[in-house]
C-alpha positions in Angstrom: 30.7 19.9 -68.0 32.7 16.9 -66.1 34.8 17.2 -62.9 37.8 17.8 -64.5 36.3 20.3 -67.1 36.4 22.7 -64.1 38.2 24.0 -61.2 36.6 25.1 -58.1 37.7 27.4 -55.5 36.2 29.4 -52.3 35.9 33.6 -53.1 34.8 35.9 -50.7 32.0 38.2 -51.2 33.7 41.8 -51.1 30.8 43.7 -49.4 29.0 40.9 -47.0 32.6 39.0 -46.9 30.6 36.1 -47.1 32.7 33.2 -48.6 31.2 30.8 -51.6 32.5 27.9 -54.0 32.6 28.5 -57.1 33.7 26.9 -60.6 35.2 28.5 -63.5 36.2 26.6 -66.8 39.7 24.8 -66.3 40.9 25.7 -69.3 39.7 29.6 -68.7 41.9 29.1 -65.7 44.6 27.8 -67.2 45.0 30.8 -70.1 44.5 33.5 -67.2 47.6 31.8 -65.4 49.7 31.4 -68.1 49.2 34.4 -69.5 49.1 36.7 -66.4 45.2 37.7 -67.6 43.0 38.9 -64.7 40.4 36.8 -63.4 36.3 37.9 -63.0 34.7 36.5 -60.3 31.1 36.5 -58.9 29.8 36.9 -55.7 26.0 35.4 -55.9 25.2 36.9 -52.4 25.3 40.2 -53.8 25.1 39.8 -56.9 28.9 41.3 -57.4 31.7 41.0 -59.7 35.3 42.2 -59.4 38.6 41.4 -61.0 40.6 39.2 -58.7 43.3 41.1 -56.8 46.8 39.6 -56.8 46.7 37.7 -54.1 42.7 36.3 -54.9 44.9 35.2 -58.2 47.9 33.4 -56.2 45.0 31.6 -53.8 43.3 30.6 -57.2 46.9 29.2 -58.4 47.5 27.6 -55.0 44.1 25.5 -56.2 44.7 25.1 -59.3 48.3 23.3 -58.3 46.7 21.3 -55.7 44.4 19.6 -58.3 46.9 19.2 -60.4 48.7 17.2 -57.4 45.6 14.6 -57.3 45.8 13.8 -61.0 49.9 13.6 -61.9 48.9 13.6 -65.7 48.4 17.0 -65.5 51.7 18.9 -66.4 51.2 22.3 -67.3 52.7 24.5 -64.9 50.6 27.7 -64.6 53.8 29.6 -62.6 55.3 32.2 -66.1 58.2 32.1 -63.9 58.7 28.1 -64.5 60.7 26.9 -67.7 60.6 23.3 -69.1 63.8 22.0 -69.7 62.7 19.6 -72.9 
């Protein structure tokens, strides 16, 4: 997997709140903003998963938009809210 196959982006552990980096697939990212699908992430600490709350899924936007910021080929808007005007 390349650089810009993935996205990373800090979570933080629900039981030791302890916070980690960690990379999902871009385009996995990309379907779960578009299509308002919830996220799984992994704490490694404690071995946990958890389906990201709403505002674990805006933070994971916010990241998503600021790489998308550093590389201005990258179009798609990941906001359902935002129309294209083609």
């Amino acid at each position: 997997m390349t650089h810009d196959d993935v996205i990373r982006f800090p979570v933080s552990c629900p039981i030791c709140r302890k916070e980690v980096i960690t990379e999902y697939r871009r385009p996995d990212v990309v379907g779960a903003l578009l299509n308002d699908r919830p996220i799984r992430l992994y704490a490694p600490c404690c071995d946990k998963t958890w389906t990201a709350a709403y505002i674990e899924m805006q933070q994971i936007r916010a990241y998503f938009d600021a790489t998308r910021r550093d590389d201005p080929s990258r179009t798609v808007s990941t906001d359902p809210r935002e129309t294209r005007d083609d």
